[in-house]
C-alpha positions in Angstrom: 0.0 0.0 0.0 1.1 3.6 -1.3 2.1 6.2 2.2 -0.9 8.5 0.7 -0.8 12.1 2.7 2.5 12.0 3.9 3.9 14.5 1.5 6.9 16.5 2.9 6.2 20.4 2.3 9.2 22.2 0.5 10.3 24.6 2.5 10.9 28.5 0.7 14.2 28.7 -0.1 16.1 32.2 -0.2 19.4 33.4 -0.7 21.7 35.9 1.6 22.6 39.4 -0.7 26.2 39.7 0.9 27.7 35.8 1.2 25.0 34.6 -1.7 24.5 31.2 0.7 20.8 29.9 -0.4 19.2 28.2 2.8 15.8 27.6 4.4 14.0 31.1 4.5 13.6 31.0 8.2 17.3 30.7 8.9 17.8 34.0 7.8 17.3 37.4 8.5 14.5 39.6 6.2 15.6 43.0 6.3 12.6 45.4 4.4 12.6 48.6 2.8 9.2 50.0 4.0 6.6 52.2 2.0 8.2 55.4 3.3 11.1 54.4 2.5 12.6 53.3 5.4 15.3 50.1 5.7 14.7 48.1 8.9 15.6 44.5 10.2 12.1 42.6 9.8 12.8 39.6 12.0 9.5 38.5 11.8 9.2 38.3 8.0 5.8 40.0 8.1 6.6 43.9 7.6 5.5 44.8 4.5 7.8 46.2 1.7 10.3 45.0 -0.5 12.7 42.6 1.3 16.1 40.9 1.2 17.8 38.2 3.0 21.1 38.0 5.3 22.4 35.4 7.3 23.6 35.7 10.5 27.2 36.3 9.8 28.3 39.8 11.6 30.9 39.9 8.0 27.6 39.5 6.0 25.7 42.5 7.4 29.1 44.0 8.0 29.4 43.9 3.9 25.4 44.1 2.9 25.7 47.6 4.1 29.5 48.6 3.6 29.6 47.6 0.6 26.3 48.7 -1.1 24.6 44.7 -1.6 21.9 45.5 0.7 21.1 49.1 -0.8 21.2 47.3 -4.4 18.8 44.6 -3.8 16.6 46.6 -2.0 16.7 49.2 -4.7 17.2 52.1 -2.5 19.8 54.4 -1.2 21.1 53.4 2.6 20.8 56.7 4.8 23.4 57.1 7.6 20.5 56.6 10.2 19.3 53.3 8.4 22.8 51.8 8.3 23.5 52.7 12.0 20.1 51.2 13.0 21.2 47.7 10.8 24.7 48.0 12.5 23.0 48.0 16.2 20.9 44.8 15.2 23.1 43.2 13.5 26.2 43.6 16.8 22.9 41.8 18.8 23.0 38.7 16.7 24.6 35.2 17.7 25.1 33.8 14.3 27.3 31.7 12.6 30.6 33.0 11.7 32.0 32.1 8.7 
């Protein structure tokens, strides 16, 4: 007899803008580019507005926003205030380190 219902779900898949490591969506860290234009760690995944992903490597956000990934994907320019808000999340974090 045929296992009928036990289908495995796929889990979302996404990929982090600064190391480009593609993992399970809730391993990493949504950051979101609200409607008034705002950039803002979204660790719920919920807030609405264009997102990205980063993992949980100090380096990655360390480079996301250094080095412009984070502005590009999000399609925005990083204020000073923005950045300094992502750099006080992101020094919160107990992540991997790569």
């Amino acid at each position: 007899m045929p296992n009928v219902g036990t289908r495995t779900r796929r889990l979302p898949q996404r990929t982090c803008v600064s190391c480009a490591t593609t993992t399970n969506k809730r391993e990493l860290i949504r950051v979101v580019r609200t409607p008034e234009g705002r950039v803002v760690a979204d660790p719920t995944g919920k807030e609405a507005g264009r997102g990205a992903y980063i993992c949980g490597a100090a380096e990655c956000w360390d480079q996301a926003v250094r080095k412009g990934r984070l502005a590009r994907s999000l399609k925005v320019k990083l204020s000073n205030e923005d950045a300094e808000g992502l750099r006080q999340f992101a020094s919160g974090l107990t992540g991997k380190s790569e």
